[in-house]
C-alpha positions as a Markdown table, in Angstrom:
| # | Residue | x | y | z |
|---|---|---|---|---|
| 1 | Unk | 101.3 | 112.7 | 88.6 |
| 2 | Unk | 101.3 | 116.2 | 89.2 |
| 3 | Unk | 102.3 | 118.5 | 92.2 |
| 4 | Unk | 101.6 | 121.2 | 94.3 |
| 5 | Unk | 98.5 | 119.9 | 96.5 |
| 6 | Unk | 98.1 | 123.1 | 98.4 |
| 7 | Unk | 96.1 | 126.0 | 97.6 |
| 8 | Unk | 97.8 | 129.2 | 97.2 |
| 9 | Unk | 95.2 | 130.5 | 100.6 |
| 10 | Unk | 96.4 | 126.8 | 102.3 |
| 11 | Unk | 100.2 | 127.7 | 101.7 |
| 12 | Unk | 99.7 | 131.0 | 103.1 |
| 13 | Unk | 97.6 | 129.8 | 106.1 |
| 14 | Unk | 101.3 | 127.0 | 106.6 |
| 15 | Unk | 103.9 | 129.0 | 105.3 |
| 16 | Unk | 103.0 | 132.8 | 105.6 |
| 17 | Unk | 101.9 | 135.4 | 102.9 |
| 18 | Unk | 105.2 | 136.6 | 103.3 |
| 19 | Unk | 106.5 | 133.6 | 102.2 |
| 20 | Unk | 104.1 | 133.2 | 99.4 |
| 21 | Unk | 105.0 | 136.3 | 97.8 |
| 22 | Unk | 108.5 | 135.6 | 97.9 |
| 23 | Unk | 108.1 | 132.2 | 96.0 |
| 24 | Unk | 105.8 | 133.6 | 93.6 |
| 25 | Unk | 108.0 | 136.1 | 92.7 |
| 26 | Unk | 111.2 | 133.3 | 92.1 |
| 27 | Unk | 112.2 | 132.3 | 88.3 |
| 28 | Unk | 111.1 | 128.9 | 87.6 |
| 29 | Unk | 113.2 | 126.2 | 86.0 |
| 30 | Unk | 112.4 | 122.9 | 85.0 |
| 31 | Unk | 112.0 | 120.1 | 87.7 |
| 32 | Unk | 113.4 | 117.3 | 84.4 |
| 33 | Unk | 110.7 | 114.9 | 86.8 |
| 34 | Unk | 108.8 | 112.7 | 84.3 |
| 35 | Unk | 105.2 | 112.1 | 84.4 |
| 36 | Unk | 104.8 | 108.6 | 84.7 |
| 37 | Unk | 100.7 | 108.3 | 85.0 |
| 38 | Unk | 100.5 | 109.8 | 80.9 |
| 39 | Unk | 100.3 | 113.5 | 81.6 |
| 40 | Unk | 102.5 | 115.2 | 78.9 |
| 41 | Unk | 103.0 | 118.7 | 80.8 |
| 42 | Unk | 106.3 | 119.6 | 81.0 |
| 43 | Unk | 106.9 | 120.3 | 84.5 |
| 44 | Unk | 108.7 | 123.6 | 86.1 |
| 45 | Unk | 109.2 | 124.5 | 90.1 |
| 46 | Unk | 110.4 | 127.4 | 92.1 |
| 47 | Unk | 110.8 | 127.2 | 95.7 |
| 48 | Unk | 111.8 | 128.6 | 99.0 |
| 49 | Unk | 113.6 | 127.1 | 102.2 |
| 50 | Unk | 111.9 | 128.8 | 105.6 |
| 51 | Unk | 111.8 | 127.6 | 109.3 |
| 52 | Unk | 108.5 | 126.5 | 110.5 |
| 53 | Unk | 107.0 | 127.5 | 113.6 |
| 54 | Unk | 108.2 | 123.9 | 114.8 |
| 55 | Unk | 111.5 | 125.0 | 114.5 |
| 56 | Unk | 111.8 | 122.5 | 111.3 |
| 57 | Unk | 114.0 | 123.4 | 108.1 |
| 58 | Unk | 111.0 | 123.1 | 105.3 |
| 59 | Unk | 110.9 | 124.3 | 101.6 |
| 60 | Unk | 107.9 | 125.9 | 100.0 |
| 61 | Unk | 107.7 | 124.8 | 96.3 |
| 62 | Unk | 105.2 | 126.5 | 93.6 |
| 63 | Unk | 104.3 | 124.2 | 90.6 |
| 64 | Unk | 103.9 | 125.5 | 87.4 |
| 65 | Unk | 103.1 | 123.2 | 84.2 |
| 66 | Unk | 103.4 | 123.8 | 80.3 |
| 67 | Unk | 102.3 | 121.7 | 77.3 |
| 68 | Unk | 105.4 | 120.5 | 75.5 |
| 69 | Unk | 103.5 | 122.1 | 72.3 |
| 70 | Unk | 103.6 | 125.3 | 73.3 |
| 71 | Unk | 107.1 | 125.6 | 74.8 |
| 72 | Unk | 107.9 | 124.5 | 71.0 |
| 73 | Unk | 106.2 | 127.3 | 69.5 |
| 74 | Unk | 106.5 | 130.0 | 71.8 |
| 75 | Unk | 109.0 | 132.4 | 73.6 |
| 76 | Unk | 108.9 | 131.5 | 77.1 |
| 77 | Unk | 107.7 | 134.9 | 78.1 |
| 78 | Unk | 104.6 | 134.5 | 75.8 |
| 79 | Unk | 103.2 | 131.6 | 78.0 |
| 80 | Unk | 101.0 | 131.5 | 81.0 |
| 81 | Unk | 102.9 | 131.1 | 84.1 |
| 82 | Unk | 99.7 | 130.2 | 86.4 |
| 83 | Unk | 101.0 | 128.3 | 89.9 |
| 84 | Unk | 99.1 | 124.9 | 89.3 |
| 85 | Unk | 99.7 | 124.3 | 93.5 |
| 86 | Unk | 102.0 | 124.3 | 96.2 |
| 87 | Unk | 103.9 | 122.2 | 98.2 |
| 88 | Unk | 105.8 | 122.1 | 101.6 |
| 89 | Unk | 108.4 | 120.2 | 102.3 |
């Protein structure tokens, strides 16, 4: 099952477009979570710790998936890097 529920406009309206920027802007790495519901993406994450308004440690995560096809066949830099969702933590 994937992650990343959030909308990039619902992360911002939690977490800040500050904040939002800053994780969009991080080098993502593979998560090595498998899919257990079938999905075949291969699944990559970069994320952000922040204090929320509560006063609560929380970590802003963007999801990114690839088909294992085309991380065979192409330089990482030649693939789409689109933020599937977001998450907070």
């Amino acid at each position: 099952m994937r992650k990343g529920d959030l909308t990039r406009e619902q992360a911002i309206e939690r977490a800040g477009l500050e904040l939002v920027e800053k994780v969009e802007g991080l080098n993502c790495d593979f998560t090595g979570r498998l899919q257990t519901d079938g999905d075949k993406a291969v699944e990559f994450s970069a994320g952000t710790n922040f204090i929320d308004q509560d006063g609560y440690n929380r970590v802003l995560t963007a999801y990114y998936y690839q088909d294992p096809e085309d991380l065979d066949e192409n330089d990482f830099d030649d693939l789409d890097w689109e933020i599937s969702g977001y998450e907070i933590c």
